[in-house]
VOKETI-146867 format. One line per 8 residues: their letters; for each residue z, x, y of N, C-alpha, C. Coordinates in pm, 1 decimal. Layout:
// VOKETI-146867
a	Z X Y Z X Y Z X Y ~ ...
END
This chain:
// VOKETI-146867
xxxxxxxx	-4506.6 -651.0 1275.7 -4526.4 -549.2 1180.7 -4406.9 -456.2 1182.8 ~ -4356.3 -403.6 1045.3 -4242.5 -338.5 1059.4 -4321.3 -174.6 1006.4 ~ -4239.9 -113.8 1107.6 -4278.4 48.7 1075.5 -4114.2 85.2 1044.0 ~ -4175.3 213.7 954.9 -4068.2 278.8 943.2 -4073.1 404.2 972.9 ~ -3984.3 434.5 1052.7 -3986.1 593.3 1113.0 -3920.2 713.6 1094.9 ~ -3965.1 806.5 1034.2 -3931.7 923.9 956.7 -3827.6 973.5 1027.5 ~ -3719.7 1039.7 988.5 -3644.9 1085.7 1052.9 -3684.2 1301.4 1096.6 ~ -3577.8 1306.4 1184.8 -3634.8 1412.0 1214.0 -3565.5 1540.4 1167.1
xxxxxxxx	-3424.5 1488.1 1054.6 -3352.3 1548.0 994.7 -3384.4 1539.8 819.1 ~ -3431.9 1680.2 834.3 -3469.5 1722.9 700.5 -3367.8 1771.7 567.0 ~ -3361.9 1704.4 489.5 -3222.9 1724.3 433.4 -3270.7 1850.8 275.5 ~ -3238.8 1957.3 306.9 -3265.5 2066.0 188.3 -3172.9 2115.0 90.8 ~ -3042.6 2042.3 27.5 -2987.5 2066.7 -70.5 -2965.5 2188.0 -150.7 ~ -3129.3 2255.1 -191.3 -3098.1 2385.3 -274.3 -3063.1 2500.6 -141.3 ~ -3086.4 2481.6 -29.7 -3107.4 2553.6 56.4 -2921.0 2615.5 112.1 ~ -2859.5 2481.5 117.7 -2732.8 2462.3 154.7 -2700.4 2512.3 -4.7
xxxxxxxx	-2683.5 2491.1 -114.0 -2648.7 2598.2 -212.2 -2662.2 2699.2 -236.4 ~ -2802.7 2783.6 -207.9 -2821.6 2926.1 -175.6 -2732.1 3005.6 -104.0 ~ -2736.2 2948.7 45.4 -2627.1 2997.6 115.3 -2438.4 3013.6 116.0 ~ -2421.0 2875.1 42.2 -2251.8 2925.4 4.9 -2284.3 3033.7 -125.5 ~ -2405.4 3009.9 -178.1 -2366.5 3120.7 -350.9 -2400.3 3261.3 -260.1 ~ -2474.2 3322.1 -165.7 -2475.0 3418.6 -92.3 -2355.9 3446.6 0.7 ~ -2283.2 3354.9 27.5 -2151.1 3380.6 160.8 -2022.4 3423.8 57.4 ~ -2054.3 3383.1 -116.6 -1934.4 3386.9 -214.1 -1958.7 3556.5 -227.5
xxxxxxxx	-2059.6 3542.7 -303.5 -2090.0 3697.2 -305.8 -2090.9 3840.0 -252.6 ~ -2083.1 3802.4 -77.2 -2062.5 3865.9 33.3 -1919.1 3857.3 64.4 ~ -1876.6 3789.5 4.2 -1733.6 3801.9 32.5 -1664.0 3849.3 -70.4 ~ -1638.6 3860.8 -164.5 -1657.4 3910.1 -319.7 -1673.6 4072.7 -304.8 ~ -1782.6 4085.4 -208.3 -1829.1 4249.8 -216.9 -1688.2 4321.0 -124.1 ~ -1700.7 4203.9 -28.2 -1573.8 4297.1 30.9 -1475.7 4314.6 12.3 ~ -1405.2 4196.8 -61.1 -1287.0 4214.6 -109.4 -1276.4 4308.1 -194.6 ~ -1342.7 4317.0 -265.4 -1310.5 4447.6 -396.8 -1356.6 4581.5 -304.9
xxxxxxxx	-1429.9 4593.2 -222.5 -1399.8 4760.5 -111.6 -1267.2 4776.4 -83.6 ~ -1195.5 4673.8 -59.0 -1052.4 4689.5 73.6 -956.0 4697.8 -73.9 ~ -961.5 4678.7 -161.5 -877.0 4739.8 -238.7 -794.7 4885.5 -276.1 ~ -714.5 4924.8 -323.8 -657.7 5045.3 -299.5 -673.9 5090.4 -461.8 ~ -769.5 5214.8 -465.0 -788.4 5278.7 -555.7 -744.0 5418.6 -606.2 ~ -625.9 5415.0 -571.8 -547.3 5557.5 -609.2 -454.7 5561.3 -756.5 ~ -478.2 5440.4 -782.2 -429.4 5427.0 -907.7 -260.6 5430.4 -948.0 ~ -187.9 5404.6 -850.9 -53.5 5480.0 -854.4 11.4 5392.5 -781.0
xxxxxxxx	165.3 5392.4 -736.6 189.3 5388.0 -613.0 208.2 5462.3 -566.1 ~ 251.2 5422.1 -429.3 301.4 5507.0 -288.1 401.3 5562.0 -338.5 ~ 395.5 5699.6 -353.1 530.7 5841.1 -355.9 560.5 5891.2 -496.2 ~ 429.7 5839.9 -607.8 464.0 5824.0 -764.5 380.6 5987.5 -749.9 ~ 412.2 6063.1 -886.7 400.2 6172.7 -916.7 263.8 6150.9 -1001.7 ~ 122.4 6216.9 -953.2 47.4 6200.7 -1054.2 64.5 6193.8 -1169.7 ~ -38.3 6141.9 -1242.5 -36.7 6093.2 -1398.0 -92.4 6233.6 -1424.9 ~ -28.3 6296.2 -1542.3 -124.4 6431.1 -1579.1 -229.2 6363.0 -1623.6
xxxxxxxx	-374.8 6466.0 -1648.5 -518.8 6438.4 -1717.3 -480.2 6417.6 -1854.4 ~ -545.2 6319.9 -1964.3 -530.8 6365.3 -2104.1 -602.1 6475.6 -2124.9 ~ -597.8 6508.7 -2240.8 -648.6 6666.2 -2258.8 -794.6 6650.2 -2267.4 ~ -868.1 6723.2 -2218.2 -976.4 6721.6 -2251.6 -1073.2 6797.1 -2343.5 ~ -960.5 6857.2 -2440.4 -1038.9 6916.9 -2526.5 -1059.5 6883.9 -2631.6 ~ -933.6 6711.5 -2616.2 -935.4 6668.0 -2756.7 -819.0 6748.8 -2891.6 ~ -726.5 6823.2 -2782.5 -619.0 6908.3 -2906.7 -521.7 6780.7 -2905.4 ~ -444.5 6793.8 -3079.5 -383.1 6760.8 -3086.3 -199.6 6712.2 -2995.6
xxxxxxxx	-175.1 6879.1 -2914.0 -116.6 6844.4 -2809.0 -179.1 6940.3 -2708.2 ~ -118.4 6944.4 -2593.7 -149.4 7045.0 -2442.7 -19.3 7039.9 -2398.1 ~ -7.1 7157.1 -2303.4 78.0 7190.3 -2236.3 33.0 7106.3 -2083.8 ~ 151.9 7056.0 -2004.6 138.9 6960.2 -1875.2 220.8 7016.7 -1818.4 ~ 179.5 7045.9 -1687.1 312.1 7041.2 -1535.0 396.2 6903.9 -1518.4 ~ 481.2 6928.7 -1493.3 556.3 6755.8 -1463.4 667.1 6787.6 -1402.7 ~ 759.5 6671.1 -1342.1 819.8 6675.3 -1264.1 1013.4 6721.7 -1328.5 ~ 949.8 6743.7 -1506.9 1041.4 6745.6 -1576.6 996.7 6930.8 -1644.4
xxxxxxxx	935.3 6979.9 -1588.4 859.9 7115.5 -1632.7 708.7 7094.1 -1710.7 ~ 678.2 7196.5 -1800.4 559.4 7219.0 -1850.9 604.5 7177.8 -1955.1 ~ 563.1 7021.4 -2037.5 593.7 7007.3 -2194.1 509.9 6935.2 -2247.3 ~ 473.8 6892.7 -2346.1 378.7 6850.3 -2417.7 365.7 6724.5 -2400.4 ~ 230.0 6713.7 -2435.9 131.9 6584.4 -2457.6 -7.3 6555.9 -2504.7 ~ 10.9 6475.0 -2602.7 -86.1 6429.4 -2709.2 -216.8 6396.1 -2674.5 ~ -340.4 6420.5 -2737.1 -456.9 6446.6 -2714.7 -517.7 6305.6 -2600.0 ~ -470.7 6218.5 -2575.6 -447.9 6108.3 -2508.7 -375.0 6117.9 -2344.1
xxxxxxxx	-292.4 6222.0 -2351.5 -197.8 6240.3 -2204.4 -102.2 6171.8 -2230.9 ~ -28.2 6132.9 -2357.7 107.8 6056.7 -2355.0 185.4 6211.5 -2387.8 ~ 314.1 6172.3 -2319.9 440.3 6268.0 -2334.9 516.9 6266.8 -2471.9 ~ 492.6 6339.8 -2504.2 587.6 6428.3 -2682.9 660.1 6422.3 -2670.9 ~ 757.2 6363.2 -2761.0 934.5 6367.6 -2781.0 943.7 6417.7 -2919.3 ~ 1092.8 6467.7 -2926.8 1131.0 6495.4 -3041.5 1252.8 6397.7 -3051.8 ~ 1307.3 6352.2 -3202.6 1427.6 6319.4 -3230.6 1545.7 6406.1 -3288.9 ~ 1649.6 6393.6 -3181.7 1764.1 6476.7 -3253.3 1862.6 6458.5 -3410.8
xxxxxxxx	1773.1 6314.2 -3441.2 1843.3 6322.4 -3598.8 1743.4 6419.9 -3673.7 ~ 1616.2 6404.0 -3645.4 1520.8 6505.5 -3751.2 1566.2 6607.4 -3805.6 ~ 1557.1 6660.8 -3918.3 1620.2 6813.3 -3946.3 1505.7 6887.4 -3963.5 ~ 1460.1 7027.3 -3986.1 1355.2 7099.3 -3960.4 1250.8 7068.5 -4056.5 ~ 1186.1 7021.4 -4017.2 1039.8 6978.5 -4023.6 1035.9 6827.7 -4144.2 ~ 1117.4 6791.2 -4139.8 1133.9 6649.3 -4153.2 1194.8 6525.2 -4099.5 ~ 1078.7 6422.5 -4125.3 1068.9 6329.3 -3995.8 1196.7 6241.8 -4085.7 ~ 1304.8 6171.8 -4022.9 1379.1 6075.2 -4042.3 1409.0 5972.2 -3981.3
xxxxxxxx	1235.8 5934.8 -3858.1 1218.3 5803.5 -3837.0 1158.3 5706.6 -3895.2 ~ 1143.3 5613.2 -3935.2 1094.0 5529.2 -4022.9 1120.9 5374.2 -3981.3 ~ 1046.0 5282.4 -4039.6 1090.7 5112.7 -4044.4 1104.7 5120.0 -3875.7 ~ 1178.8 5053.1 -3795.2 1176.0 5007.7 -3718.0 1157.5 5081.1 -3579.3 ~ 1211.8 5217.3 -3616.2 1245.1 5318.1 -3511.2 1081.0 5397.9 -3531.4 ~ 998.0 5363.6 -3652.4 858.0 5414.9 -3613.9 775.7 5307.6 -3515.5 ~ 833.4 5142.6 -3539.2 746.8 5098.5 -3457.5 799.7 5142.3 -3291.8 ~ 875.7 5161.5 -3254.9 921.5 5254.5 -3131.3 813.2 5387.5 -3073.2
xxxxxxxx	898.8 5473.3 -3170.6 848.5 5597.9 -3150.4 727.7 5617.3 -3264.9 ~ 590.5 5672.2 -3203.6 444.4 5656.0 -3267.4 456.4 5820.6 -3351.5 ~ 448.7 5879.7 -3466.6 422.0 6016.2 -3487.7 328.6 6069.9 -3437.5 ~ 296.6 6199.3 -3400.2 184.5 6225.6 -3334.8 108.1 6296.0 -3495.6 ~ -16.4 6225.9 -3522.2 -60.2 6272.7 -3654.8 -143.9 6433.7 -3656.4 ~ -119.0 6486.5 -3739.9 -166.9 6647.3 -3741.2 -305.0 6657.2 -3756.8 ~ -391.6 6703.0 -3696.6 -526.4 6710.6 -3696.1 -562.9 6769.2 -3858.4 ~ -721.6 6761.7 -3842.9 -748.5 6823.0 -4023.7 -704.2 6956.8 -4029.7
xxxxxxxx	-751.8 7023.5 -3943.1 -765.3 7167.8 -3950.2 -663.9 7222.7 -3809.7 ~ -557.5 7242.5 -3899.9 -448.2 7293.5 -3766.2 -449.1 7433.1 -3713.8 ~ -499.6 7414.0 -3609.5 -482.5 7557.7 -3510.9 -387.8 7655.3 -3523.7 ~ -395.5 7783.1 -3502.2 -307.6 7863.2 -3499.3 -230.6 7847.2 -3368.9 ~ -261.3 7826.2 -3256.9 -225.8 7807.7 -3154.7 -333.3 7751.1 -3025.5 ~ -253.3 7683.0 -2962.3 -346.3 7614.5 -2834.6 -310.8 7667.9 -2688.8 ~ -442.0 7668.5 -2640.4 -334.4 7692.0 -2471.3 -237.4 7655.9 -2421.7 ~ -143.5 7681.7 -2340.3 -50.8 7683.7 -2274.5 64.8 7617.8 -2362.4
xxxxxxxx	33.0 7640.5 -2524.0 154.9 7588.5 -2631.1 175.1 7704.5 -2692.7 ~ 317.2 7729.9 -2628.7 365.9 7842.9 -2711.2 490.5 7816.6 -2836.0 ~ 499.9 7690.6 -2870.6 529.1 7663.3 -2975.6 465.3 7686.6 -3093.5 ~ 526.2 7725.6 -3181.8 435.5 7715.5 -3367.4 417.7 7581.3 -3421.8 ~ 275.8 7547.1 -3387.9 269.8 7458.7 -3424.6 251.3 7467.6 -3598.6 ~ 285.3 7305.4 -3670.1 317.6 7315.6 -3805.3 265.3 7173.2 -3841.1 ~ 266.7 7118.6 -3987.8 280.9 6966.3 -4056.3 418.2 6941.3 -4113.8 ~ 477.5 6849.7 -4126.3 531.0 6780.1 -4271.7 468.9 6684.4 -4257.9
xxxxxxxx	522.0 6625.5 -4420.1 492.5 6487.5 -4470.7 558.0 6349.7 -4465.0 ~ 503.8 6312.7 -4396.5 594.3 6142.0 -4416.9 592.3 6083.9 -4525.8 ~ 715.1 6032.7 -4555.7 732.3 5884.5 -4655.8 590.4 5844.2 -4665.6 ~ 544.2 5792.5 -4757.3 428.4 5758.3 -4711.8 245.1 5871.3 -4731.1 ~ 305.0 5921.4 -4711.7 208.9 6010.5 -4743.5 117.4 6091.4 -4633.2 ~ 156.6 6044.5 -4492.0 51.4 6100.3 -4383.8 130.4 6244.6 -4306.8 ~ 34.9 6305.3 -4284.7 91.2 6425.0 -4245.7 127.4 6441.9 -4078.5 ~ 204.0 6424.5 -4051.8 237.4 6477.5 -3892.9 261.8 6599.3 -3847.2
xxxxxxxx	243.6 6575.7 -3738.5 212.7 6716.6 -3633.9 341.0 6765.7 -3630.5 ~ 432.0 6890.0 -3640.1 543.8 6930.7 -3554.1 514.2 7114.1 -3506.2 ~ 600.5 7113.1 -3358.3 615.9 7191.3 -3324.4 738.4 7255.1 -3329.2 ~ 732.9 7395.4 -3313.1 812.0 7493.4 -3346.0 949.9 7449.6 -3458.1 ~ 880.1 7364.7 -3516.0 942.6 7316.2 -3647.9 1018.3 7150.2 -3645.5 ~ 999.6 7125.6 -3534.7 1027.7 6952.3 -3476.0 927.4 6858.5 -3528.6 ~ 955.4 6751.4 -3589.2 840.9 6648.7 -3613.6 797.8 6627.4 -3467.8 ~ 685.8 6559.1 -3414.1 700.5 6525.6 -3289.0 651.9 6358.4 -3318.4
xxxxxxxx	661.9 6272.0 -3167.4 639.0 6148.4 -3152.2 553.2 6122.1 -3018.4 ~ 579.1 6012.0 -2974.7 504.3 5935.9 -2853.4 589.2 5829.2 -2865.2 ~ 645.3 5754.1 -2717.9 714.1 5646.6 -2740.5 642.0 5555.6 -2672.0 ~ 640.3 5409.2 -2716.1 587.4 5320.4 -2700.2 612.2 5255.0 -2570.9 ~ 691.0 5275.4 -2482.7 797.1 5266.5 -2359.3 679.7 5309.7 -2238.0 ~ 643.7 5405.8 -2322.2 542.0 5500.8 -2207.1 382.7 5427.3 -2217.1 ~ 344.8 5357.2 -2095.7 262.6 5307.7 -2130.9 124.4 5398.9 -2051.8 ~ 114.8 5470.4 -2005.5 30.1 5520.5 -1943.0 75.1 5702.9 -1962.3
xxxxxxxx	-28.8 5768.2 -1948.1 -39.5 5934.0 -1944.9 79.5 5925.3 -1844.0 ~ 161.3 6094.2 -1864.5 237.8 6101.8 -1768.9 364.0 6003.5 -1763.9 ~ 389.2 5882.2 -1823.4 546.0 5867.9 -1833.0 609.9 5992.7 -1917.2 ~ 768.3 5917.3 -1877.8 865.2 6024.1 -1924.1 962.2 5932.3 -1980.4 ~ 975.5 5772.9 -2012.3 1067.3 5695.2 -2028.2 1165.7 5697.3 -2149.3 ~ 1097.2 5767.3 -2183.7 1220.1 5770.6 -2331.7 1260.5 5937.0 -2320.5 ~ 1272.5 6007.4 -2191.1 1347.4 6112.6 -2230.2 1496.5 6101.9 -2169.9 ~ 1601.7 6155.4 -2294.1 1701.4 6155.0 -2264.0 1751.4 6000.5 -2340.4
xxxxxxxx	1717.2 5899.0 -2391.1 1750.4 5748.9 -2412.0 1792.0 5811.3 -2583.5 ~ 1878.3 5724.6 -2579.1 1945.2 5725.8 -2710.2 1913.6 5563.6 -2822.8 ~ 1825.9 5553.3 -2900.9 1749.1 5464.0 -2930.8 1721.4 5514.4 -3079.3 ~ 1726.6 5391.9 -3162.4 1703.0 5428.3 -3285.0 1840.0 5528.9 -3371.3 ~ 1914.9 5505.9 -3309.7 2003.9 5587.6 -3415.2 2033.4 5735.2 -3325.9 ~ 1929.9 5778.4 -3236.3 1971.1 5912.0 -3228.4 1926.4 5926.3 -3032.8 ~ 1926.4 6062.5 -3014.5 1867.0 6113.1 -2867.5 1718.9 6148.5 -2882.8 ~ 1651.9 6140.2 -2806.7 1548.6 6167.9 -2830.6 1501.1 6226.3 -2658.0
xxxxxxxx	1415.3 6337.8 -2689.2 1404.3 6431.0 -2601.3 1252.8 6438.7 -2551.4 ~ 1218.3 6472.7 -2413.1 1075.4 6548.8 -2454.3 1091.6 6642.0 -2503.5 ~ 937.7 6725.4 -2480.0 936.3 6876.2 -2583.1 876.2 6976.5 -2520.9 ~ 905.4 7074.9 -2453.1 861.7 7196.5 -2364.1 770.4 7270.2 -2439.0 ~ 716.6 7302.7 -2404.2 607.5 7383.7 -2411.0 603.8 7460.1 -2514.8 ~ 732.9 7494.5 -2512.3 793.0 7568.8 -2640.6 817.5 7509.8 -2757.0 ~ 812.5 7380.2 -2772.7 850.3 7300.3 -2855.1 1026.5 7276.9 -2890.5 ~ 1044.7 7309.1 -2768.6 1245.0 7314.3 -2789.9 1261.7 7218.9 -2636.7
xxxxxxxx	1340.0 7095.6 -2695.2 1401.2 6964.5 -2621.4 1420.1 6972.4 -2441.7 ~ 1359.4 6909.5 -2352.8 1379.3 6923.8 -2261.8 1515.3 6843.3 -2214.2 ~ 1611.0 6918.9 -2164.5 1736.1 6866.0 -2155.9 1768.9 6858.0 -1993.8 ~ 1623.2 6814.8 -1896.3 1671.2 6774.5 -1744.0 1682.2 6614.0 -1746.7 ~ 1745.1 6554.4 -1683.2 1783.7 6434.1 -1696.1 1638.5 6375.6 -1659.5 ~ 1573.5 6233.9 -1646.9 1437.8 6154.9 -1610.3 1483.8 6226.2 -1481.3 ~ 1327.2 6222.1 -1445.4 1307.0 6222.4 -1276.0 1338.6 6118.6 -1239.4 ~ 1377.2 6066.1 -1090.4 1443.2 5972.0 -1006.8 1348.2 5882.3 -1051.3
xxxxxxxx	1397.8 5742.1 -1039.7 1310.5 5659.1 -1077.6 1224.2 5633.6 -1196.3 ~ 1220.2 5705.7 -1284.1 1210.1 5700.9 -1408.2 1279.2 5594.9 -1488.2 ~ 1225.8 5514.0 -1577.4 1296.2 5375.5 -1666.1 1347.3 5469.2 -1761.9 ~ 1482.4 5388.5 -1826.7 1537.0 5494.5 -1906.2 1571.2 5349.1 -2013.0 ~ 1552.6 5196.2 -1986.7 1583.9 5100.2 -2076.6 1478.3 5115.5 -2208.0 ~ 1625.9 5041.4 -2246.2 1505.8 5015.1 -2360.7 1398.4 4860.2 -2431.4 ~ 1287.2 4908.2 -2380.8 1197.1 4835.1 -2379.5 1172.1 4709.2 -2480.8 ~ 1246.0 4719.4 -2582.8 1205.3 4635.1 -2717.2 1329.5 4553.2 -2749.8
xxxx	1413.0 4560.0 -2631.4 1518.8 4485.4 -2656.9 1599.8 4577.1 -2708.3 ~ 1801.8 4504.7 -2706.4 1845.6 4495.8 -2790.7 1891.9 4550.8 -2953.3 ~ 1972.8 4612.1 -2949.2 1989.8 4606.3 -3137.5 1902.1 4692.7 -3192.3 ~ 1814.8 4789.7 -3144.1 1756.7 4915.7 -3150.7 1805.6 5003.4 -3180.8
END
């Protein structure tokens, strides 16, 4: 007579899958703790806050003084071809430099902007923001609150500056380490 005899090794399949999908997960948790969440690197100058009031611009501390930035936390430039209160960027040098657009109802003044703020009109028909009689911009270079990369770069035909507080050109060179290329290539 032939018997057959059960073995004494129980073989549980979902059991052995439970456990690697629990050892993935547990490991998963830790890796994303030991990560470094300061957002920056080592020895970089905080990012200013965007504004939180939602103004068109704010006044910022920076490592370049107190100068403006758009309701977002990007840094305000002006262009030195502009003449007073008209913008003479356009076509290629707008896809560069962004206008900063003038809210509906323009303030008489904002905190810590002691510039007059003002509009003109673009080609086009949209109204932009300028201070103390400067069209103003945002450059595309700057990808996060708190760059400074297009101050001082000569791009598009002209210089282009940040904008102090006052709304008159900040003329300290980039802080150390600051990118001063230009981002879009070439023939700009």
């Amino acid at each position: 007579m032939i018997t057959h005899r059960k073995s004494n090794t129980i073989h549980r399949p979902h059991l052995q899958i439970a456990a690697m999908a629990l050892a993935a997960v547990a490991f998963t948790l830790t890796a994303a703790g030991c990560g470094d969440d300061s957002g920056g690197s080592a020895g970089s100058a905080p990012a200013p806050v965007p504004s939180a009031t939602g103004d068109a611009v704010s006044a910022q501390g920076t490592a370049l003084g107190t100068i403006l930035v758009d309701g977002q936390g990007r840094t305000v430039y002006e262009f030195a071809n502009d003449t007073s209160s008209k913008s003479t960027c356009a076509a290629a040098c707008a896809a560069n430099w962004r206008f900063v657009p003038a809210p509906a109802s323009l303030p008489t003044s904002l905190p810590g902007v002691t510039g007059t703020l003002g509009t003109t009109t673009r080609d086009g028909g949209a109204t932009q923001l300028t201070v103390a009689g400067h069209p103003v911009y945002t450059f595309v270079g700057d990808s996060a609150p708190g760059q400074t990369n297009g101050q001082g770069v000569t791009l598009d035909g002209g210089l282009w500056t940040v904008v102090s507080q006052a709304g008159a050109p900040v003329t300290n060179p980039s802080p150390v380490g600051a990118s001063t290329q230009n981002p879009v290539g070439p023939g700009y």
